[in-house]
N, CA, C and O atoms as a CHARMM CRD file, in Angstrom:
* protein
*
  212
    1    1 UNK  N      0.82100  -1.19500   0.00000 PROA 1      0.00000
    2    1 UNK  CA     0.00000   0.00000   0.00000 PROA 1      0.00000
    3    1 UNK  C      0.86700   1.26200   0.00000 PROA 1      0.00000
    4    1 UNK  O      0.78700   2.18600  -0.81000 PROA 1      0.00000
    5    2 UNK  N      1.63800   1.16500   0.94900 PROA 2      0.00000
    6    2 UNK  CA     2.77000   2.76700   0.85000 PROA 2      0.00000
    7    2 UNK  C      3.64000   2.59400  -0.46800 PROA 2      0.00000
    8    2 UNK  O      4.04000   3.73200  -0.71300 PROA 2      0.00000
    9    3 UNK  N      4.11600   1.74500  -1.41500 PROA 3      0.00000
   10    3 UNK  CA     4.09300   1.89500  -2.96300 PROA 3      0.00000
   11    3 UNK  C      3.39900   2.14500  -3.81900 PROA 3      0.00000
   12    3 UNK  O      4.00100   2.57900  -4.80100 PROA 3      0.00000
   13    4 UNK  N      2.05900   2.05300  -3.94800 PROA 4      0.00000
   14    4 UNK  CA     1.36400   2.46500  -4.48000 PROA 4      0.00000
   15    4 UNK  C      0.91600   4.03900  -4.04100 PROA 4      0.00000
   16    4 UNK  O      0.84700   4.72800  -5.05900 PROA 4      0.00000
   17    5 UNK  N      0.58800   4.81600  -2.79400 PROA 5      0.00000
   18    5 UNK  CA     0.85100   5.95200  -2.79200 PROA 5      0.00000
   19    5 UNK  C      1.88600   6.51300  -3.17700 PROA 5      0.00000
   20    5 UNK  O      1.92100   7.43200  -3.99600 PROA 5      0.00000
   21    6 UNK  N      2.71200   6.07200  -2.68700 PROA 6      0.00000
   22    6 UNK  CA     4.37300   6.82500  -3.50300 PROA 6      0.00000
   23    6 UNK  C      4.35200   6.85500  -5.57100 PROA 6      0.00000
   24    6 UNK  O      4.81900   7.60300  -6.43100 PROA 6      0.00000
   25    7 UNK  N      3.67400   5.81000  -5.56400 PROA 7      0.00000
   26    7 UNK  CA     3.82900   5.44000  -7.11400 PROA 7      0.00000
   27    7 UNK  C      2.59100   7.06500  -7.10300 PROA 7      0.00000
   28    7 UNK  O      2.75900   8.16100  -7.63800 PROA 7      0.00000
   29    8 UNK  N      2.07600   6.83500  -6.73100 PROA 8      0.00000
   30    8 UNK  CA     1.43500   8.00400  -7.45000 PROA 8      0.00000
   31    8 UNK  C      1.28700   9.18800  -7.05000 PROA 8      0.00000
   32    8 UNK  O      0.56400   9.92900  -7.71600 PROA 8      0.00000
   33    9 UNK  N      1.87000   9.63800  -5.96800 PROA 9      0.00000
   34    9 UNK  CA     2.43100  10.93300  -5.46900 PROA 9      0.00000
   35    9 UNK  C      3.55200  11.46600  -6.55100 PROA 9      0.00000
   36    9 UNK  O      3.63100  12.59100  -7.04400 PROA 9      0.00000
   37   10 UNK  N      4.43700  10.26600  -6.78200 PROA 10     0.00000
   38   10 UNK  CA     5.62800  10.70400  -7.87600 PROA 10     0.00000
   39   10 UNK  C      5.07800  10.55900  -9.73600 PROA 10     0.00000
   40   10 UNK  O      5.72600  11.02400 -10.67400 PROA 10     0.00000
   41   11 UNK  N      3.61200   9.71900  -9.87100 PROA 11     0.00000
   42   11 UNK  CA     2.86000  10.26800 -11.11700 PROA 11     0.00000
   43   11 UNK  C      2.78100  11.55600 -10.84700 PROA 11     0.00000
   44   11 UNK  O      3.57300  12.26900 -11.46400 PROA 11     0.00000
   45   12 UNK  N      1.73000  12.29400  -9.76900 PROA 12     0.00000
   46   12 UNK  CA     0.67600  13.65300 -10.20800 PROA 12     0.00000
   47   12 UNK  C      2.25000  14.32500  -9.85600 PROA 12     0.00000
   48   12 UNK  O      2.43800  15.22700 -10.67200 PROA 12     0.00000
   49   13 UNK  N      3.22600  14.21200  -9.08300 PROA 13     0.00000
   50   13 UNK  CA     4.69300  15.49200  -9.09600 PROA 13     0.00000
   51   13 UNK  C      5.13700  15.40300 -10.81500 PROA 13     0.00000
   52   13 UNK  O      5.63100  16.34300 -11.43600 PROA 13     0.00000
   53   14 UNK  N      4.77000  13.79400 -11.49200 PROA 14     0.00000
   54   14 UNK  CA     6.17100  14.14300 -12.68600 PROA 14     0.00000
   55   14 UNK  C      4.49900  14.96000 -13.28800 PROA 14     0.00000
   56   14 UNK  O      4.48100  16.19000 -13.29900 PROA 14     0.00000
   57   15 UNK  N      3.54400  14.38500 -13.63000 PROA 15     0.00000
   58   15 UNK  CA     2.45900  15.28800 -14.56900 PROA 15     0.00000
   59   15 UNK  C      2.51100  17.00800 -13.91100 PROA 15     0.00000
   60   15 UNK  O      2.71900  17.78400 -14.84300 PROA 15     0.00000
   61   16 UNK  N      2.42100  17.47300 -13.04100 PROA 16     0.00000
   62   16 UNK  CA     2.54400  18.70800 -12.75800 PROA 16     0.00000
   63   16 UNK  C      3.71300  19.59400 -13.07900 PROA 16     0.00000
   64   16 UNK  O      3.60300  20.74600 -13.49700 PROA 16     0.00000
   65   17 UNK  N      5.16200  18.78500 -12.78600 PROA 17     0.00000
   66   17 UNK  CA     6.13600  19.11400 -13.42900 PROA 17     0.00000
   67   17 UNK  C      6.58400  19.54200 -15.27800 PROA 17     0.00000
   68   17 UNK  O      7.30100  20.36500 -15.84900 PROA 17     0.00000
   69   18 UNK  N      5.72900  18.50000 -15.63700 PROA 18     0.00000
   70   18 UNK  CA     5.53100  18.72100 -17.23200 PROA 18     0.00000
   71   18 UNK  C      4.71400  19.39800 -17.18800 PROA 18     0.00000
   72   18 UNK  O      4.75200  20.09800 -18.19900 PROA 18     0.00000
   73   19 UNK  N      3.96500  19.63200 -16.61500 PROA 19     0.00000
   74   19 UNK  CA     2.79500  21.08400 -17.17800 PROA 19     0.00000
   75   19 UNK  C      3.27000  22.34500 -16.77000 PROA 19     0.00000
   76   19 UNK  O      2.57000  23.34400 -16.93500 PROA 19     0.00000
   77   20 UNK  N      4.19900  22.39400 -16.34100 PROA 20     0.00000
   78   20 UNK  CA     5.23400  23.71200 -15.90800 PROA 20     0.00000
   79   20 UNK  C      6.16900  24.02900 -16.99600 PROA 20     0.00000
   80   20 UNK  O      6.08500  25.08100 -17.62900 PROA 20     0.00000
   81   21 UNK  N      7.09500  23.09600 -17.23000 PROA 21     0.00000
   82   21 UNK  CA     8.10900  22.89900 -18.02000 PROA 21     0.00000
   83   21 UNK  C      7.30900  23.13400 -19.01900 PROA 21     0.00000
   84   21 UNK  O      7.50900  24.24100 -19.51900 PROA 21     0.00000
   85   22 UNK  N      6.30200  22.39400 -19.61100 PROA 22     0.00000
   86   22 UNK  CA     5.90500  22.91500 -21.05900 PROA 22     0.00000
   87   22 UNK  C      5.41000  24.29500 -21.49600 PROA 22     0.00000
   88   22 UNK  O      5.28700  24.66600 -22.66400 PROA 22     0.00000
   89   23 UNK  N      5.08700  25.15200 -20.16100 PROA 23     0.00000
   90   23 UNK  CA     4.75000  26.64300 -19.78400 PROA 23     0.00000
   91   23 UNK  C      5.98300  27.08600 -20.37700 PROA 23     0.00000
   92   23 UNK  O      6.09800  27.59000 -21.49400 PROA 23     0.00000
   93   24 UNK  N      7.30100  26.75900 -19.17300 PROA 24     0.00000
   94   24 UNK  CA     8.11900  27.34300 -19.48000 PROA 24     0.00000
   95   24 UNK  C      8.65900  27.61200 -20.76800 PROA 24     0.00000
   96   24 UNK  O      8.90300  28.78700 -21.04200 PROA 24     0.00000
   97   25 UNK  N      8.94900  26.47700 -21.83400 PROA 25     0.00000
   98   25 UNK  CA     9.73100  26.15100 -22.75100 PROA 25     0.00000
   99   25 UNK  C      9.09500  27.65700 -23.76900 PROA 25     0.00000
  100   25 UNK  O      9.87500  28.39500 -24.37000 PROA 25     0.00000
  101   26 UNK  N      8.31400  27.75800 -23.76800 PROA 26     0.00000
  102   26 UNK  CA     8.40100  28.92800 -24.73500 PROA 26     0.00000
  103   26 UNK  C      7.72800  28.39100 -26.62400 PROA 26     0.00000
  104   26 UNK  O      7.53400  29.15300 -27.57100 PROA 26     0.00000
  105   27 UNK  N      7.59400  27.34400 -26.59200 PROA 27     0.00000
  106   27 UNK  CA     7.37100  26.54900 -27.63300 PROA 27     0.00000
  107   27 UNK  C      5.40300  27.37900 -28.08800 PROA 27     0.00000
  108   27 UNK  O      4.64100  27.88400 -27.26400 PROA 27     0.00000
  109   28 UNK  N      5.21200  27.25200 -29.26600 PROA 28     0.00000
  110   28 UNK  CA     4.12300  28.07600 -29.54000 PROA 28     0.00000
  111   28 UNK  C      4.05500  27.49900 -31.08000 PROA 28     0.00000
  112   28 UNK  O      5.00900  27.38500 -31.85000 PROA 28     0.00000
  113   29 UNK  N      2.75500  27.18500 -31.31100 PROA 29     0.00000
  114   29 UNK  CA     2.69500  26.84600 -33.22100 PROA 29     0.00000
  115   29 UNK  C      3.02500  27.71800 -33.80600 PROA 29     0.00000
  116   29 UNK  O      2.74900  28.86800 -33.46300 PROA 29     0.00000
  117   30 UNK  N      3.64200  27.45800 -34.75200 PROA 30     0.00000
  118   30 UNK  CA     4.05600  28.58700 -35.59100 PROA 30     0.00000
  119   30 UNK  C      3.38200  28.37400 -37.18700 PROA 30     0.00000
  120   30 UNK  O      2.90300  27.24100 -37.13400 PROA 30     0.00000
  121   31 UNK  N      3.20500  28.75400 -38.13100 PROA 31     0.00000
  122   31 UNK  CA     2.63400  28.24600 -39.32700 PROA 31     0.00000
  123   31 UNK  C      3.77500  28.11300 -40.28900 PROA 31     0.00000
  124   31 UNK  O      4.65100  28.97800 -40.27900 PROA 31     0.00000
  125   32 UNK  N      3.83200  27.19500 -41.04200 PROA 32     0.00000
  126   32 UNK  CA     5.10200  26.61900 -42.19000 PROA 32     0.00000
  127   32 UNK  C      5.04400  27.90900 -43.21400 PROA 32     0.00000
  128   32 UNK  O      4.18000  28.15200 -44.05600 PROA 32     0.00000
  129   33 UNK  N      6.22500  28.65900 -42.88500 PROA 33     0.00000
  130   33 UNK  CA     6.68000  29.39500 -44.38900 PROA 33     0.00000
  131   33 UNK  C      7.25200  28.72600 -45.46800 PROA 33     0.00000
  132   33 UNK  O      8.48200  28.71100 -45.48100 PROA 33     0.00000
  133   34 UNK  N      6.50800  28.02400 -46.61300 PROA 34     0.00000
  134   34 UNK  CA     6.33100  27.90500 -48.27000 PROA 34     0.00000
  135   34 UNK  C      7.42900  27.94400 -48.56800 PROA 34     0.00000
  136   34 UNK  O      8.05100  27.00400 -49.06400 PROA 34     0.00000
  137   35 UNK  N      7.91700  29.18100 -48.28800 PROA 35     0.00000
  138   35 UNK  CA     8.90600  29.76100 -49.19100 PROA 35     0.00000
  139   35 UNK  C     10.57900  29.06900 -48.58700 PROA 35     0.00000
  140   35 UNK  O     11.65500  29.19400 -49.17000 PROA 35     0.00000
  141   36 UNK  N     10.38100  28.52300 -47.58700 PROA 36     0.00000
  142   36 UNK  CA    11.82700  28.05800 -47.14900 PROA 36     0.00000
  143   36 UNK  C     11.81000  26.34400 -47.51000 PROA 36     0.00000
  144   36 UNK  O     12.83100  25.67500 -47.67000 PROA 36     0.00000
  145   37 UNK  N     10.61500  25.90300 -47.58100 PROA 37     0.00000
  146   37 UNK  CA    10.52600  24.34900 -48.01700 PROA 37     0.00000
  147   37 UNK  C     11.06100  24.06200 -49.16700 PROA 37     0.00000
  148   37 UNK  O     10.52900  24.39000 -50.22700 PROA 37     0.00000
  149   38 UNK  N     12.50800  23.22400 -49.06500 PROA 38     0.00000
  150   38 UNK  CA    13.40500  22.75500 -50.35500 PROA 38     0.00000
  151   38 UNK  C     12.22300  22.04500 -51.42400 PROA 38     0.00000
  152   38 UNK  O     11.31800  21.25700 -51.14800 PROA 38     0.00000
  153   39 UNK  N     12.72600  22.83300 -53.13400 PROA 39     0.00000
  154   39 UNK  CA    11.55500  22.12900 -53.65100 PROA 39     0.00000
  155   39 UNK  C     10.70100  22.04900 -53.95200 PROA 39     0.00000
  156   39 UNK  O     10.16900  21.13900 -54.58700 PROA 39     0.00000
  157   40 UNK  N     10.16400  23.35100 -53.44100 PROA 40     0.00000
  158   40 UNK  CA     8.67800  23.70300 -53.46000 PROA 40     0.00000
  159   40 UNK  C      8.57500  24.86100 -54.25600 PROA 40     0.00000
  160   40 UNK  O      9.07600  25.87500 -53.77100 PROA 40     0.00000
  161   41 UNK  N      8.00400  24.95800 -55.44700 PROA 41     0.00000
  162   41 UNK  CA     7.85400  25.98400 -56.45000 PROA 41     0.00000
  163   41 UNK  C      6.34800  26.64900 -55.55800 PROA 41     0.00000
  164   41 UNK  O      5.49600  25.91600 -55.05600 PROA 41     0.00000
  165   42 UNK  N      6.31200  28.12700 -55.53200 PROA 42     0.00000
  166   42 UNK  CA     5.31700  28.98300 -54.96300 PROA 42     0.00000
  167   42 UNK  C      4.12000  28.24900 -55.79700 PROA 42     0.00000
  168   42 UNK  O      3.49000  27.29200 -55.34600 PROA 42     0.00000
  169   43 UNK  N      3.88000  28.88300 -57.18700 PROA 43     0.00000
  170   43 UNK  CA     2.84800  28.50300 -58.45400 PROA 43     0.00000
  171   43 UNK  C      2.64300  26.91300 -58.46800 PROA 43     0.00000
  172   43 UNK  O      1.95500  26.40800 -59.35500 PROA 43     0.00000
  173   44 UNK  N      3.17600  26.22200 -57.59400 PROA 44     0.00000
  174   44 UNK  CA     2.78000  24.94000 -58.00000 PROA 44     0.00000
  175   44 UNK  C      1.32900  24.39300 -57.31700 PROA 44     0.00000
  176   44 UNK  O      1.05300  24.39500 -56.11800 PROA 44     0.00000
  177   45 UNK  N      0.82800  24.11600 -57.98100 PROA 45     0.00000
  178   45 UNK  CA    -0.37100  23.16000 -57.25600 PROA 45     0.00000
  179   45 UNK  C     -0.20800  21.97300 -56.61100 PROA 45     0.00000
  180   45 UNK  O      0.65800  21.17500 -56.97100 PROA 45     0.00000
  181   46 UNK  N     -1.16500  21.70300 -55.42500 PROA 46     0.00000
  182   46 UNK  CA    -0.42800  20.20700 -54.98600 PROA 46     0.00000
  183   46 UNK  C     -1.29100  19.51200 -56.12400 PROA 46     0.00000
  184   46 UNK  O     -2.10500  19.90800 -56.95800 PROA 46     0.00000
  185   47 UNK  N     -0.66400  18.14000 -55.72300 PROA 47     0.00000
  186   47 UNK  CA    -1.53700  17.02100 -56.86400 PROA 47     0.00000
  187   47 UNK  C     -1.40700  15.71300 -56.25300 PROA 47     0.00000
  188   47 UNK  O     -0.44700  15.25400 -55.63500 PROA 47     0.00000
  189   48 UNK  N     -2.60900  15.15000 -56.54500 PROA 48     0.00000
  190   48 UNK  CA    -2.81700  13.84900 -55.92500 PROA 48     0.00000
  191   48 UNK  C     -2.28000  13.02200 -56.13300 PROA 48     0.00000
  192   48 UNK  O     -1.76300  12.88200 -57.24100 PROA 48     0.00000
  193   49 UNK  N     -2.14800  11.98400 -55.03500 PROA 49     0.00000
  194   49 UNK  CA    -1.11700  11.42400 -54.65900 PROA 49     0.00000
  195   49 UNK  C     -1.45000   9.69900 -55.20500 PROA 49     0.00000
  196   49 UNK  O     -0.56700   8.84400 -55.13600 PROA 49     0.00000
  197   50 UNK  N     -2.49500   9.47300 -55.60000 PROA 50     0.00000
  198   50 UNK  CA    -3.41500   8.71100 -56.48300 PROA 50     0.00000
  199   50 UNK  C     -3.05500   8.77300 -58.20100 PROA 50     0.00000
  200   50 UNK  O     -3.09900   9.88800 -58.72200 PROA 50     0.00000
  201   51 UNK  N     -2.71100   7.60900 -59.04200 PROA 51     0.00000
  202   51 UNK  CA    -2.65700   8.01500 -60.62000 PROA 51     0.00000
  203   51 UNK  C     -3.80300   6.81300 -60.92700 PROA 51     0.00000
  204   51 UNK  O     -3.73400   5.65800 -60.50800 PROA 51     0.00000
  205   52 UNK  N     -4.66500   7.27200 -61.60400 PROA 52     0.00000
  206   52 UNK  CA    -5.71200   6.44000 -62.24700 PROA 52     0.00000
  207   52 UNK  C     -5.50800   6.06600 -63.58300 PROA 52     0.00000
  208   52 UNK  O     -5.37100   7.05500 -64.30200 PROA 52     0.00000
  209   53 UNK  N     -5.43800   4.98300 -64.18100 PROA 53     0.00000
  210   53 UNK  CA    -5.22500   4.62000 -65.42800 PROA 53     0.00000
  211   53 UNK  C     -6.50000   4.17200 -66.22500 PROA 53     0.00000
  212   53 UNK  O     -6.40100   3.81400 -67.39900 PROA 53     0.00000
């Protein structure tokens, strides 16, 4: 029984810890600029990835 509290005293410390740390880190979506992707012509259309004969 006192392992199993410990087991999960040290779950909800590491989950609280990561929800800090991921505060901290500074990390934020950013959206893909086009224009730096090797390869990628602006004017191009995508095209399916499917060929039907």
């Amino acid at each position: 029984m006192v392992l199993l509290i410990a087991l999960l005293i040290l779950a909800a410390w590491a989950t609280v810890a990561t929800v800090i740390e991921l505060r901290r880190d500074g990390y934020r979506r950013t959206p893909t600029d086009w224009t730096r992707v090797a390869g990628r012509d602006i004017d191009q259309q995508a095209e399916s990835g499917h060929v039907y004969r």
